[in-house]
N, C-alpha and C positions, 0 to 999 in steps of 0.2 A: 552508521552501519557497523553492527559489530559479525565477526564471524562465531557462529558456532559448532559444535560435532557434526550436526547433520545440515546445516544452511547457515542461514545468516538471520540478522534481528533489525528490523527496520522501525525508525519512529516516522511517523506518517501525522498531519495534521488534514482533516478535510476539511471542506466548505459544499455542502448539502445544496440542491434546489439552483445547483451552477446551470450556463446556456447548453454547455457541455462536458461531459466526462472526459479527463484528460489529467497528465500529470503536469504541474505546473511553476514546478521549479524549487526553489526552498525557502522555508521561514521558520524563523526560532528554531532551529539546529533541526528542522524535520523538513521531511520532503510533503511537500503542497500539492494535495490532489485535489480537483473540484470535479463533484461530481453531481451528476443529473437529476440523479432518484433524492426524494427526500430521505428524512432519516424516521421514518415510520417501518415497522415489523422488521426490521430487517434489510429492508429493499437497500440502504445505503452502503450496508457493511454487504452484502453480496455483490453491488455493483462496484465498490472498491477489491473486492476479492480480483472479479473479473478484471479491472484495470491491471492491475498490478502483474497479473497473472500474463496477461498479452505484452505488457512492456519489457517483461522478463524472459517472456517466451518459455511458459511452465504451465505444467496442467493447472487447473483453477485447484486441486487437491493436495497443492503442493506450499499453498498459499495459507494463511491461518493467524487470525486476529487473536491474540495472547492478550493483552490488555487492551482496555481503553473501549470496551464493544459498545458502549449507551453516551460515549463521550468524540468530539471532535480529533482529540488528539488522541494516535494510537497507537499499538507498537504490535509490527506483524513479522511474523518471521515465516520466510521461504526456504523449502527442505530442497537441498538440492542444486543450490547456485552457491556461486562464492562471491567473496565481496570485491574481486576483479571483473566478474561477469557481471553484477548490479552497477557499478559503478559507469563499468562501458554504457551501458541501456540507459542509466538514471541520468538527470541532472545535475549538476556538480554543485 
């Protein structure tokens, strides 16, 4: 997690077509999320927006995939937390 001016920069790795959406701990310096929807039109990268968004406790509009959007590994940054508040919420 790095901080920035207006949030923070998160790398995220996912796992698509999981039993359920959830965050799931960490692998290779990223936080592990598996998530339900496959990774077709979009459906995954909106259903990680939402994940992220409730674990954070942030509007889904505050959340925002920066790289990585057609790939598993990603890097999102939240407007509006710091990296004492992800930290608390995230998995260590």
């Amino acid at each position: 997690m790095r901080e920035t001016p207006t949030g923070i920069l998160i790398d995220i790795r996912v796992i698509p077509r999981a039993a359920k959406s959830e965050i799931a701990g960490i692998r290779d310096d990223a936080i592990l999320v598996r998530l339900n929807a496959p990774p077709v039109a979009g459906a995954a990268n909106a259903e990680l927006i939402e994940v992220i968004a409730n674990a954070l406790d942030v509007p889904r509009r505050a959340v925002t995939i920066v790289a990585g959007q057609q790939s598993r590994r990603k890097r999102v940054r939240i407007d509006g937390v710091t990296v004492a508040h992800a930290a608390s919420r995230l998995p260590d």
